[in-house]
Each structure stands twice: as C-alpha cells, then as structure tokens.
C-alpha positions as CSV (number, residue, x, y, z in Angstrom):
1,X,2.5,-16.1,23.1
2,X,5.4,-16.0,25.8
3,X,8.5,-15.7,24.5
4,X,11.7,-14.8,27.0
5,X,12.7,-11.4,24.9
6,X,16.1,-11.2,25.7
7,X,16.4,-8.3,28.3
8,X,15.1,-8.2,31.9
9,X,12.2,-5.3,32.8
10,X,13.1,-2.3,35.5
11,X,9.9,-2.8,36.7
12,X,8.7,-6.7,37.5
13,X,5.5,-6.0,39.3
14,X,2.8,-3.0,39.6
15,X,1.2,-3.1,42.9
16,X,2.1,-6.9,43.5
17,X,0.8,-8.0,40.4
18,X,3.3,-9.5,37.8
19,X,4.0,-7.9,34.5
20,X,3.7,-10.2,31.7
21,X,6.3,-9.7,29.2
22,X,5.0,-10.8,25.4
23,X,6.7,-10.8,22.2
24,X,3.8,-9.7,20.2
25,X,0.5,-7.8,21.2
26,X,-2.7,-6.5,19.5
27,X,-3.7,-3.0,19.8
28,X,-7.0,-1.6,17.7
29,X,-6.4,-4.4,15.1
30,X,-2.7,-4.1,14.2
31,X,0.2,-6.3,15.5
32,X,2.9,-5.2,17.4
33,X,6.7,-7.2,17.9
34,X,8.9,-6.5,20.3
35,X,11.1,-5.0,17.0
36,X,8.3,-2.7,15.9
37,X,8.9,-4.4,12.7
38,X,5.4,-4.6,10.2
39,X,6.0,-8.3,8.9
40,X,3.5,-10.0,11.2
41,X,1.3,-7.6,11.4
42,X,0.4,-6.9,7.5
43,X,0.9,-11.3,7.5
44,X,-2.6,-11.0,9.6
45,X,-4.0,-8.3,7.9
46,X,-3.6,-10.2,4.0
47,X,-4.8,-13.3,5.9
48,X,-7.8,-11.2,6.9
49,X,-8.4,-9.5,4.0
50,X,-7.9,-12.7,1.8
51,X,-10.8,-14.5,3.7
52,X,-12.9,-11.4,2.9
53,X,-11.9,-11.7,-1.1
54,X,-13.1,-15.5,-0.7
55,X,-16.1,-13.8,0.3
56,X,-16.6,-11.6,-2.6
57,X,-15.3,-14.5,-5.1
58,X,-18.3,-17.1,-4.0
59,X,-20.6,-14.6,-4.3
60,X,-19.1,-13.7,-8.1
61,X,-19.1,-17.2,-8.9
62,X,-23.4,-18.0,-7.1
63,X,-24.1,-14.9,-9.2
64,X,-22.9,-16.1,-12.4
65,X,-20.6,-13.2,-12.5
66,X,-21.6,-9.0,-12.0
67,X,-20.7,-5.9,-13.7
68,X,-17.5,-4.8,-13.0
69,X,-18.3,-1.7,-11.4
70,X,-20.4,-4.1,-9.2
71,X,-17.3,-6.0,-8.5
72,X,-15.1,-3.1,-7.6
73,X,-17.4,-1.6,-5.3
74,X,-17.7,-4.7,-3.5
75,X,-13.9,-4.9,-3.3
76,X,-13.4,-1.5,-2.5
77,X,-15.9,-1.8,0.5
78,X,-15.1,-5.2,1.7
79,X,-11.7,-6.0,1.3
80,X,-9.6,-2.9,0.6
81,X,-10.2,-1.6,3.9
82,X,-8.6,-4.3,5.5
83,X,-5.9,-4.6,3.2
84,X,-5.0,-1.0,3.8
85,X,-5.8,-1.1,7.3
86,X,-2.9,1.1,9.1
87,X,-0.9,1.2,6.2
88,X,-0.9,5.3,6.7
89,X,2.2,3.8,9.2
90,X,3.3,0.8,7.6
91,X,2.9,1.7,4.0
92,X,6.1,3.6,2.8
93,X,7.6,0.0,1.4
94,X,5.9,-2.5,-1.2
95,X,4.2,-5.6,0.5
96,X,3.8,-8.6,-1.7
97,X,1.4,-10.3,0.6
98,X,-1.0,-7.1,-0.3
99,X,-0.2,-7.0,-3.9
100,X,-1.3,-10.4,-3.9
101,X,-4.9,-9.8,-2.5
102,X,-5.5,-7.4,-5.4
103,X,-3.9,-9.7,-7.8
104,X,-6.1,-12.2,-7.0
105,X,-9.1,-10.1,-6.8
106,X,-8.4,-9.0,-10.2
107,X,-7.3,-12.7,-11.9
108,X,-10.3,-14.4,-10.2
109,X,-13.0,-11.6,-12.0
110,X,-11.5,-12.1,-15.1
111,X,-11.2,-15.9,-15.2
112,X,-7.8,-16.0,-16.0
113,X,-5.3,-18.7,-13.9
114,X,-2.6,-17.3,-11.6
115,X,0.0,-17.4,-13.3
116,X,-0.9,-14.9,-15.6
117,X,0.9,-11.4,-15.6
118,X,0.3,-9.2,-12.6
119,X,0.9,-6.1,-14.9
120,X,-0.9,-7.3,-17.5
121,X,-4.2,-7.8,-15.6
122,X,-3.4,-4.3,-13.6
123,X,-3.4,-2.6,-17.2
124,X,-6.5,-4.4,-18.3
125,X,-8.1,-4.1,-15.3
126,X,-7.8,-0.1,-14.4
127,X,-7.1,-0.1,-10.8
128,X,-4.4,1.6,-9.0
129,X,-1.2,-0.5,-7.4
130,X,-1.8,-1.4,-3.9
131,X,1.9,0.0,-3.4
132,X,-0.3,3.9,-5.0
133,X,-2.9,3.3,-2.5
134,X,-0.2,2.6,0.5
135,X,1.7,5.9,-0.7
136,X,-1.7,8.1,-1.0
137,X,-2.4,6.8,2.6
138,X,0.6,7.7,3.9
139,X,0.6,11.4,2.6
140,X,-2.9,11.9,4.0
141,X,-1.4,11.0,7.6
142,X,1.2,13.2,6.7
143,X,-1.0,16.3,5.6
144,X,-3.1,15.6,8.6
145,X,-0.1,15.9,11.2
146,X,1.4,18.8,9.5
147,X,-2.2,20.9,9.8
148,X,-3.0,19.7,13.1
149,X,-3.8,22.1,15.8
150,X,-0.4,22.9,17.4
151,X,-1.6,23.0,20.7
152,X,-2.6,19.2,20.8
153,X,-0.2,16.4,21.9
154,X,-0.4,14.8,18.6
155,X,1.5,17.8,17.2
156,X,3.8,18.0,20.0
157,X,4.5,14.2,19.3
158,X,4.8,14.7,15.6
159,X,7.4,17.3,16.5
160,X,9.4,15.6,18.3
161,X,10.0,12.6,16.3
162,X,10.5,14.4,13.2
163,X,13.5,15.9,14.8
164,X,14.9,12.0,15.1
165,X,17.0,10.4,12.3
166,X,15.4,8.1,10.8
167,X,11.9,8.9,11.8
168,X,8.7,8.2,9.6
169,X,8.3,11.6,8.6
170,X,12.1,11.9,7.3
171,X,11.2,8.7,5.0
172,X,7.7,10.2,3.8
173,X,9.9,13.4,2.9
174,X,12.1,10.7,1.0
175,X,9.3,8.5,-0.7
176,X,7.5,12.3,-1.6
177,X,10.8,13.7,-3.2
178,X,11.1,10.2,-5.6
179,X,9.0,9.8,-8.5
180,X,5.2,9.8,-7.8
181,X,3.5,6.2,-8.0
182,X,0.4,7.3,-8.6
C-alpha cells in the first residue's frame, strides 16, 4: 500500500538502505494511518470480528439453537474480544460498525430480521452497549496508567502527554465527568 503522503522524510536511507514510506501499517493487530485516525483500523477489526460471529451463528443454526447463557459465552469468548480489541485507545467515541456486530449477534439468536429495533432487542436481550464496554475499557487503561509504578517509562510517557491539549487522558477526564453509560 504505497501511497506518496504528501511531505518528504529528513531521513531517505538508513545505512544505504531505502526507507519505505506507507500510508498505513499494522502493528500487534491494530491499523495505523498516516492521520492516526481509528476509521480503518476498527473497519478491520468489525470485519474480523463479523467473520467470527458467522462462526458462532452456523454453529447456532447446526445445533438447532442453545441456551442463551451458552450463546453469550460463546460470544463473549469468540467475538467480543475482537470487537473490543484496542478500544482501551480507540474507544472514547461510538462506532456503528461495532454496534452492529452485537446487533447482529443479538437479532440472529432471537430469529428476528434486521430491521428490527436495535434498542428493543438490547432491552430484551440484557447485554451492555458496545459504546458501555468501550467506556469500561477505556477507564481500566486509565486506572492502570494512573497506578503505574512512577519510575517506569510508561508513566513518564503518560505524564507527559497528559500535559498536551487535547490528549487522550484530557478526553477520558471529559467522557468520565459526563453521564455514566454504564
């Protein structure tokens, strides 16, 4: 995926080998842009995470259906994980492409066709909101950096861009001081 990115590198080589400039690149499973914008990355992780669900719905369907708690350990253990996956950094702002994993999940157990209410079958159904399990991920980073050891770079880190503007712990201060989702 080369893309020209728009601005030229202060460094071209490293020890007369070329450095390759890309527009998007894969680190431990999460997508990164050029923008540090989430888009593409949580687009991969619901495509991911909605092949897993096709997994769990064929076997609902061979079975002839199972309990539900049956159901929603199978879902919390196969899919969830990669629906939430990084969302501890990505989290803070609804993503419909998530929502619509669970949705699914939930409309496909019940037998009911898509365009039945989301709320309705999220009632019915008893699970949290995707956008309640982004927001409880996202405060256990945030507990986690505020305990951690202080002599570690990870706090030194933390410290440092909490002092910036707009930084991800100045918008978890913002999401924690709104009303609680979950």
């Amino acid at each position: 995926m080369m893309q020209d990115v728009g601005f030229k590198p202060k460094l071209s080589s490293l020890e007369n080998t070329p450095i390759v400039i890309k527009d998007k690149y894969k680190h431990l499973g999460i997508w990164f842009d050029q923008h540090l914008a989430w888009n593409f990355a949580i687009k991969e992780l619901a495509k991911s995470a909605s092949r897993a669900l096709g997994v769990v719905i064929s076997k609902l369907i061979a079975c002839g259906g199972m309990p539900y708690t049956v159901y929603t350990r199978l879902f919390e253990s196969l899919v969830q994980p990669i629906m939430l996956y990084g969302s501890c950094i990505w989290g803070i702002a609804e993503q419909r492409l998530i929502n619509n994993i669970q949705n699914r999940a939930m409309k496909a157990y019940l037998g009911v066709n898509k365009y039945t209410s989301n709320v309705g079958v999220l009632g019915d159904f008893g699970w949290k909101s995707c956008q309640a399990k982004q927001h409880m991920e996202v405060f256990r980073l945030y507990c986690r950096l505020r305990t951690v050891n202080t002599g570690r770079l990870l706090h030194r880190v933390y410290i440092w861009s909490s002092r910036r503007g707009n930084s991800w712990e100045a918008r978890v201060r913002k999401l924690g001081k709104k009303k609680p989702t979950f």
